[in-house]
ZAMARGU-4260 file (C-alpha; in steps of 0.2 Angstrom, whole numbers, plus 5000, padded with zeros to 4 digits):
<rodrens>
0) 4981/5194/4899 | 4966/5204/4889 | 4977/5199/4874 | 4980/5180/4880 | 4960/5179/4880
5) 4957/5187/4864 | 4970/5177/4856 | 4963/5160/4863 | 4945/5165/4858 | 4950/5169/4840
10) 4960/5150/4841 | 4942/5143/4847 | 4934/5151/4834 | 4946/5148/4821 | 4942/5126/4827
15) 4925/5128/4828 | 4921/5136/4809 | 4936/5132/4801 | 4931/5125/4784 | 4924/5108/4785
20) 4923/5095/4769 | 4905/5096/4760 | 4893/5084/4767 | 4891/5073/4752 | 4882/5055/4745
25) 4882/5040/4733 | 4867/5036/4729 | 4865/5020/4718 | 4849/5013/4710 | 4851/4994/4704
30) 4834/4992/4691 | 4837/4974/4690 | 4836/4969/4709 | 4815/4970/4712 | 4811/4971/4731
35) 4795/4970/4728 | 4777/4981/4726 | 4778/5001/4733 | 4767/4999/4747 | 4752/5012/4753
40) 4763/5023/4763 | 4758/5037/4758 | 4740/5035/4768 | 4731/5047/4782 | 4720/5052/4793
45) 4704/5060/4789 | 4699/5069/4774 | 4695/5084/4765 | 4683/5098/4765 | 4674/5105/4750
50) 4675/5122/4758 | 4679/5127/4775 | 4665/5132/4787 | 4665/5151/4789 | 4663/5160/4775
55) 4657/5158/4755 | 4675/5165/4750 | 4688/5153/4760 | 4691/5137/4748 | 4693/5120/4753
60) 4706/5109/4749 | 4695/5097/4740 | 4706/5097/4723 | 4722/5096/4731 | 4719/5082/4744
65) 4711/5073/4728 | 4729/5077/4717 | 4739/5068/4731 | 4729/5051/4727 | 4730/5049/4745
70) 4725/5028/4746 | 4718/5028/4762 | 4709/5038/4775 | 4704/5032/4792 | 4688/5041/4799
75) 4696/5046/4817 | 4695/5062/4825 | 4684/5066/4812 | 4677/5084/4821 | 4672/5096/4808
80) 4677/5087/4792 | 4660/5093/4787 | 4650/5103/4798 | 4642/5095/4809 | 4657/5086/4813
85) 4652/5081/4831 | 4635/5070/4824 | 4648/5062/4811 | 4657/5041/4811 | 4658/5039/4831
90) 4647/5025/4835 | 4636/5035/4848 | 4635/5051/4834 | 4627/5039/4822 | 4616/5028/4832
95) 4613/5042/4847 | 4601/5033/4859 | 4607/5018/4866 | 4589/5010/4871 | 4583/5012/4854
100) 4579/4998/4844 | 4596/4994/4834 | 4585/4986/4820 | 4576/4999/4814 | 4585/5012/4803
105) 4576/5028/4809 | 4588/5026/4825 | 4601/5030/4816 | 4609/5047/4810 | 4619/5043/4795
110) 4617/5061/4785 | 4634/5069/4792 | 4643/5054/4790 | 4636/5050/4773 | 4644/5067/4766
115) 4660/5065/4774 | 4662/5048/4766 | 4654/5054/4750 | 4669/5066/4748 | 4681/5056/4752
120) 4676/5042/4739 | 4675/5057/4725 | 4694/5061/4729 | 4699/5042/4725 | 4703/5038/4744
125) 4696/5022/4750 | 4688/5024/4766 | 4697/5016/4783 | 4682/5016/4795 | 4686/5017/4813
130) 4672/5008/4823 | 4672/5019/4839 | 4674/5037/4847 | 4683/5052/4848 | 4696/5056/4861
135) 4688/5064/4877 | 4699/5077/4885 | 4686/5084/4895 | 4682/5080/4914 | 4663/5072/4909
140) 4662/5057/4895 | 4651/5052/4885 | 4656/5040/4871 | 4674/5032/4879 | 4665/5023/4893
145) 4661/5005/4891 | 4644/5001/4881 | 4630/4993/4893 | 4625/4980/4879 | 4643/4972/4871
150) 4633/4961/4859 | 4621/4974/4856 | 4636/4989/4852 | 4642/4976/4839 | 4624/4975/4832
155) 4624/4994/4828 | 4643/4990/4822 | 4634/4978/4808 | 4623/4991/4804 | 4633/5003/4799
160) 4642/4993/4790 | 4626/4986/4780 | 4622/5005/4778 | 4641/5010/4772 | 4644/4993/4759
165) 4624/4987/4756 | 4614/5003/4757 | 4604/4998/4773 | 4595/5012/4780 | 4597/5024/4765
170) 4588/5039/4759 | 4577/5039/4775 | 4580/5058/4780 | 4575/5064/4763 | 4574/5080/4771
175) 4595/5082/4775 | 4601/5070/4763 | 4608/5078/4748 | 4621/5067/4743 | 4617/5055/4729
180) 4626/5037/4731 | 4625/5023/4717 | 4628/5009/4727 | 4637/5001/4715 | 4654/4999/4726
185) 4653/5017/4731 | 4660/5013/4747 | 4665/4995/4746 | 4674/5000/4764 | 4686/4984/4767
190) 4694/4988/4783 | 4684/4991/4799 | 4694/4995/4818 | 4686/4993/4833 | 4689/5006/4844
195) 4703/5017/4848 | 4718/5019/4859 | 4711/5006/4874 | 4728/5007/4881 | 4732/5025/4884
200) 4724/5023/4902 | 4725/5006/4906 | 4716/4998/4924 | 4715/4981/4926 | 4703/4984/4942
205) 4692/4998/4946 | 4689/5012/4931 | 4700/5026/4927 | 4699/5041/4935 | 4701/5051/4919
210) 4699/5040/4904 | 4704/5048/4886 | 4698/5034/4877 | 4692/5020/4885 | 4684/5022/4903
215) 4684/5001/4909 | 4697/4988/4912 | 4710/4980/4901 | 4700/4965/4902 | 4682/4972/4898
220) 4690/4980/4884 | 4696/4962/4876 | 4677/4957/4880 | 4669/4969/4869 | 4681/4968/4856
225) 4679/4950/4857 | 4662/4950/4855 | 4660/4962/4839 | 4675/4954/4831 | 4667/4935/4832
230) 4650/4945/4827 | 4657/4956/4813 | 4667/4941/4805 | 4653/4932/4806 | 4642/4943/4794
235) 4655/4950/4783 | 4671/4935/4782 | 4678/4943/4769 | 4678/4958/4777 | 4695/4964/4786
240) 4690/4966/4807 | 4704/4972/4817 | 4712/4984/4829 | 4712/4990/4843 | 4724/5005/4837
245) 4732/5005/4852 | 4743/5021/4859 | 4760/5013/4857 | 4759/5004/4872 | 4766/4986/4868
250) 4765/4977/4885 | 4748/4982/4885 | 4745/4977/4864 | 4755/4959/4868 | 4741/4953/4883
255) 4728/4958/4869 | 4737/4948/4855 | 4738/4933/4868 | 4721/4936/4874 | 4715/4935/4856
260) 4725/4919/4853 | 4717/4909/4867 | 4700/4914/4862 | 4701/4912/4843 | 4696/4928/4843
265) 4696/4936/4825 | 4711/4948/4821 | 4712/4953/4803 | 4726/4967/4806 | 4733/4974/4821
270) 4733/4995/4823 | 4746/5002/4832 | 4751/5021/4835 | 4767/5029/4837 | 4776/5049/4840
275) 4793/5051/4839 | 4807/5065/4831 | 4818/5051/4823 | 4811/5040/4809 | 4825/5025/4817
280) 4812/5023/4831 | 4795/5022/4822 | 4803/5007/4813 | 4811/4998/4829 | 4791/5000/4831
285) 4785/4992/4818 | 4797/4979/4821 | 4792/4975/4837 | 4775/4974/4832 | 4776/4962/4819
290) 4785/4952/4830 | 4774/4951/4843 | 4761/4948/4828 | 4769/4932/4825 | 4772/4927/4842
295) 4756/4924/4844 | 4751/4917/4828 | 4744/4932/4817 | 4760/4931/4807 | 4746/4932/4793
300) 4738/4948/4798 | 4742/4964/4793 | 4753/4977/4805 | 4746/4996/4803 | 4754/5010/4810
305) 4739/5023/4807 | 4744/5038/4818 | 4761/5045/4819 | 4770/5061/4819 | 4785/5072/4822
310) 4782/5076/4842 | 4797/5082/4850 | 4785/5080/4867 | 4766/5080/4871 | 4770/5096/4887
315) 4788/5106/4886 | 4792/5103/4868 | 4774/5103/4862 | 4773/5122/4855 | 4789/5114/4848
320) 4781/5100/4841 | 4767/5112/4831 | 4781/5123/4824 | 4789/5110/4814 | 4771/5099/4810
325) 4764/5114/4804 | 4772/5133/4806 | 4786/5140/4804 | 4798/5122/4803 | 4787/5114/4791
330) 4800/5110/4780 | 4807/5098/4795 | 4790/5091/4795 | 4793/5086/4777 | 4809/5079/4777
335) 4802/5069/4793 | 4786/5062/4783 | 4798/5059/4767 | 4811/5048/4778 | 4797/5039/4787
340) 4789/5033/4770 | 4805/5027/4765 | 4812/5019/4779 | 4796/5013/4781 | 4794/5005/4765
345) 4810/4992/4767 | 4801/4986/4785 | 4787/4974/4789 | 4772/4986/4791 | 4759/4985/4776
350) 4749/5003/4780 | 4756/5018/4785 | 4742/5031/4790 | 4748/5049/4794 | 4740/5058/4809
355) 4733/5071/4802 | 4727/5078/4786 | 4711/5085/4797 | 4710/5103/4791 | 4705/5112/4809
360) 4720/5103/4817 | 4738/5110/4818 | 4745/5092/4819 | 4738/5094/4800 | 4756/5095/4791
365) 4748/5095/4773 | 4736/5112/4773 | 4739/5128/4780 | 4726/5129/4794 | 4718/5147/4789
370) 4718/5145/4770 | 4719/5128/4766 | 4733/5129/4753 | 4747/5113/4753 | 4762/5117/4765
375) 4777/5107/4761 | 4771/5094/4771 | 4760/5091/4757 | 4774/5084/4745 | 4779/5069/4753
380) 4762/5062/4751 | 4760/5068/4732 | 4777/5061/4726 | 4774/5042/4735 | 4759/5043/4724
385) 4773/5044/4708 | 4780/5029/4718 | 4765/5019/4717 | 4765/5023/4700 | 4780/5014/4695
390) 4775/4999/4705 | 4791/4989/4708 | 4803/4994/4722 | 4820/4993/4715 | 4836/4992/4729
395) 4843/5009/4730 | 4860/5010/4743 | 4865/5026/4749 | 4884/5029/4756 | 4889/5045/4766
400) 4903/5053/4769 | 4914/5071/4765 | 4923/5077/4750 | 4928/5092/4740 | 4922/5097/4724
405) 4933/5103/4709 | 4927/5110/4691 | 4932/5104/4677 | 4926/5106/4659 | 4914/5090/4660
410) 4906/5097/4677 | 4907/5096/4694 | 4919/5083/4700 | 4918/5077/4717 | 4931/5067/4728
415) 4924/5062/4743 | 4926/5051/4757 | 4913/5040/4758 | 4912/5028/4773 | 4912/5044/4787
420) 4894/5045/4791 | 4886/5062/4791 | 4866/5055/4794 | 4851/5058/4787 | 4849/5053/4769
425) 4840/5040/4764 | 4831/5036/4747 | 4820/5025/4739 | 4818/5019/4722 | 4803/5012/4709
430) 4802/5007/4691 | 4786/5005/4679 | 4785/4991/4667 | 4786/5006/4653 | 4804/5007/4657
435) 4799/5022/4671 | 4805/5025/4686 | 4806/5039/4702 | 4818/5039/4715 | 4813/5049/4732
440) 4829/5055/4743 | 4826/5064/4759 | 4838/5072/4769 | 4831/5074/4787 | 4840/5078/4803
445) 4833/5081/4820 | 4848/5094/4826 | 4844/5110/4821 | 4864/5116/4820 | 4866/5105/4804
450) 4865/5120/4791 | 4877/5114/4778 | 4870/5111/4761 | 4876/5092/4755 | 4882/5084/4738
455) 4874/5070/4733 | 4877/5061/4715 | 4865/5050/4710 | 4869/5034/4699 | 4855/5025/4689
460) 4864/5013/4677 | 4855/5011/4661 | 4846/5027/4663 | 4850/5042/4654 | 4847/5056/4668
465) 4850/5071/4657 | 4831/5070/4653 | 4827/5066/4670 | 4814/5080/4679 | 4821/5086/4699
470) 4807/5094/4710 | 4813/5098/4728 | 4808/5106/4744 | 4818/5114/4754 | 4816/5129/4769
475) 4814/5141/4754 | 4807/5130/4740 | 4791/5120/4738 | 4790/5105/4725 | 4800/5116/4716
480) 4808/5109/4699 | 4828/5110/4699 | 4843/5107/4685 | 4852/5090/4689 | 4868/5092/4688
485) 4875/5080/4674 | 4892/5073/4675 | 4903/5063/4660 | 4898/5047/4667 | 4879/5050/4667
490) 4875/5052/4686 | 4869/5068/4692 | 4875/5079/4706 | 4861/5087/4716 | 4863/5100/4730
495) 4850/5097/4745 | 4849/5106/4761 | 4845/5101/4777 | 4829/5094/4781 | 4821/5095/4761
500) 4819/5080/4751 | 4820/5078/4732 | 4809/5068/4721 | 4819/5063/4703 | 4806/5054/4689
505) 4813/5048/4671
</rodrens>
């Protein structure tokens, strides 16, 4: 009987890791279909710091956040971006006591603020100015419950933009103010959100009982950003007011849309959030949301997704979660980013905005959290910018499926069945009007028992791949450059891993 098992174990075995067809894939780049401009996908949350508090010796990441010509950085969550980080953008930070006169400049508390935003503009990145507060965990608020003056909080709103894009108020705390701003379009800051995540504790009566972000009714929310969207748009129509950047709850984000509708109230793009482990779901998202945008008759407004992540789940999974956005999986967390982009890039969302290049965070996928050098999570954002380069979105097909290779004396030949999908790949193409071009594939998979390395050839007709350049990361390479394998027909044969992406320019 001891036998029998043995024998029927080593049958089992021999089924479960007999040899198994390489995973392989066409991808095909068609130069003459244009699917129009690369879009800012590539854009985050929160900026950089020049050097990190702590210590003369421990660098910031200042020159490398400025290398990925990030487009865009919303100013949420902004603790410790400087130091002083809890006196800088919230609306209650800046303009501290309430009562105060909201005319008179010397109310306010620009000079944290001022060098967050005056680093940001020296990296290239265009300021995303989130009207509003931080996320309170804690059991006593301060900033999240509802302002006692509506009118008056979008009063104070109008300042700071007057301070931010006219130079109102400046140079008055000589004393603290070190950072030395030609107003000519320094900031220029176009987009301005009201608020933050109104829906992640919604009460249509009473208050509730432990609000994160906003501590009053559904319906007094839509009040107050009622009244400083009519106000804002007022002062500044050319000017893009919007919001409310809400958690992901669409019930919730479709009363808003109709509440909006019914009271011509302003809505200059609509901010929405999102956390998932599968790129398929953040774009049924963005989906939705568009729909629901022109349901209600803001088919002209723009649809943001500016906070997501890889989140496997928010209390079991959430050690998890950290691991691959920014430990010892990081490398998923890049091939989740890179597959996002992409996907993202062929669906009606105009601005993707990662959640979070904050540097005292460990949802920060970009920057290691103790010395501030890129992680692979880094890449995705630094190759899109290559992307944006080019300008022009090409079509690009990808085809799955098995095969076996053979050698022969012009290369690596590869016969596979292509049709059977194996999942995962996905890729995105671009081309310059200089006859440039980059193609980003990503190969992302949220099973952790897909190990094998794939095939994939890549076809670009009219392009002579040979001179080509390959950089790709991987679990044991970082934007590292690697030989494309060139076939007699003048496609390339590349060899990825799971969860790496690869970035090919010619």
């Amino acid at each position: 009987m001891k036998k029998n098992m043995l024998c029927l174990a080593a049958a089992l075995c021999g089924s479960i890791f007999a040899a198994q067809p390489a995973a392989t894939a066409l991808v095909t780049v068609n130069l003459g279909e244009e699917m129009g401009p690369i879009k800012p996908m590539n854009a985050v949350n929160n900026g950089p710091v020049v050097k990190k508090p702590g210590g003369d010796q421990v660098r910031g990441n200042f020159e490398d956040y400025k290398a990925a010509r990030i487009p865009f950085a919303r100013t949420h969550d902004s603790i410790n971006c400087v130091s002083g980080g809890a006196h800088t953008c919230d609306i209650n930070a800046i303009f501290p006591n309430f009562d105060a006169d909201e005319n008179d400049p010397k109310n306010y508390d620009f000079v944290f603020t001022d060098h967050y935003l005056d680093n940001l503009c020296r990296t290239g990145t265009k300021v995303f100015y989130r009207l509003g507060q931080t996320i309170e965990h804690g059991p006593k608020k301060y900033g999240v419950l509802p302002p006692k003056d509506f009118a008056k909080w979008a009063r104070i709103c109008e300042h700071v933009i007057r301070h931010y894009n006219e130079g109102w108020g400046w140079g008055l705390d000589k004393e603290h103010t070190t950072v030395n701003i030609a107003w000519s379009n320094q900031f220029n800051i176009v987009y301005w959100e009201i608020w933050n995540e109104p829906d992640l504790d919604p009460a249509d009566t009473g208050l509730p009982k432990n609000p994160r972000c906003w501590g009053g009714t559904v319906t007094n929310f839509f009040r107050l950003y009622e009244t400083t969207a009519k106000h804002l748009k007022g002062k500044f129509p050319d000017l893009k007011i919007g919001g409310p950047a809400i958690a992901g709850n669409f019930r919730w984000g479709e009363r808003f849309l109709a509440y909006c509708r019914d009271n011509s109230v302003p809505l200059d793009f609509f901010s929405w959030h999102t956390y998932a482990t599968e790129p398929k779901h953040i774009v049924a998202n963005c989906r939705t949301a568009r729909a629901l945008m022109d349901k209600y008759g803001f088919d002209k407004a723009e649809s943001i997704l500016n906070e997501w992540n890889y989140v496997k789940g928010w209390t079991d999974d959430w050690v998890y979660s950290l691991e691959a956005e920014s430990g010892r999986f990081n490398q998923k967390a890049a091939a989740f980013i890179a597959s996002t982009m992409i996907e993202c890039q062929s669906v009606p969302l105009d601005l993707l905005m990662f959640y979070d290049a904050r540097f005292n965070t460990s949802m920060n996928s970009l920057f290691n959290l103790t010395t501030l050098w890129p992680m692979k999570g880094y890449y995705p954002f630094y190759a899109w910018a290559k992307l944006r380069d080019c300008g022009t979105q090409v079509a690009c097909s990808v085809s799955e499926g098995r095969g076996k290779e053979s050698t022969a004396n012009t290369g690596t030949v590869f016969k596979s069945e292509i049709g059977k999908p194996v999942g995962s790949f996905r890729a995105a193409a671009a081309k310059g009007k200089d006859g440039s071009g980059a193609l980003i594939l990503a190969r992302y998979s949220n099973d952790n028992n897909v190990t094998e390395t794939a095939y994939v050839t890549v076809k670009v007709p009219g392009v002579a791949l040979e001179k080509a350049r390959c950089h790709l990361t991987d679990a044991v390479r970082t934007y590292t450059e690697v030989p494309l394998d060139i076939q007699a027909d003048g496609s390339a044969i590349l060899r990825i891993q799971p969860n790496s992406f690869a970035i090919i320019e010619w």
